[in-house]
N, C-alpha and C positions, 0 to 999 in steps of 0.2 A: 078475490085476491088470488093471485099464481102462488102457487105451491113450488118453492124454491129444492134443486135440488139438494141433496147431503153433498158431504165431505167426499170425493172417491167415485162420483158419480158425476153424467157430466147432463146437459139438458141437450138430447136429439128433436124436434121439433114439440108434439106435447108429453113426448116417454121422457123419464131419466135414464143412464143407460149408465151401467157400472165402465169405470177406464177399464181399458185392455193392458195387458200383460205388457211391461215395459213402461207403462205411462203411471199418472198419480193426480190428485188435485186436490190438494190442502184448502180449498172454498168451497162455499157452499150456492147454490146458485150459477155456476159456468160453463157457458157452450160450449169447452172443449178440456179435453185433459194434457197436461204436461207430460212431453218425453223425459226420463230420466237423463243424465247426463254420463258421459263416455265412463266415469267413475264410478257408476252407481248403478242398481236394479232394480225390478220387482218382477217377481215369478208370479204374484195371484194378481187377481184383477180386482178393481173396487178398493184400490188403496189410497193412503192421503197423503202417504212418501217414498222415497226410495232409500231401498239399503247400498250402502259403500260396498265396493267391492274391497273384496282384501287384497292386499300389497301385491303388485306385481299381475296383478287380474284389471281388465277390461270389459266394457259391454258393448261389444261388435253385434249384434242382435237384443232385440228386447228380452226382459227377463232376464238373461246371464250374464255371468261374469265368469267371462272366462282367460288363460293362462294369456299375456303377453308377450307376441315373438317378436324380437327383436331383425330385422333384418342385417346382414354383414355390409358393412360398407368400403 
């Protein structure tokens, strides 16, 4: 029987490999991990969600959340 990955870890061919800083995977068992989304983060690796960024913060790089500029128009 295969040995299914955890939560937060993703399957690399027969390694599991914890997600990278910015990603996440709430399953157990999956080739790949989810990018968090423009609202949201993770600073550690090996997680099963992303944190919201607070109000007026963005995530323009994995892991942070940072200030949003608004351009003049």
């Amino acid at each position: 029987m295969c040995a299914k990955c955890a939560s937060g870890y993703y399957k690399d061919g027969s390694q599991c490999k914890k997600c990278d800083e910015g990603r996440y995977q709430p399953s157990k068992g999956q080739p790949a991990c989810i990018r968090c989304k423009a609202d949201s983060s993770q600073n550690e690796t090996g997680q099963t969600t992303c944190t919201k960024c607070a109000e007026g913060k963005a995530n323009p790089v994995p892991g942070s959340c940072l200030t949003r500029y608004m351009a003049s128009v």
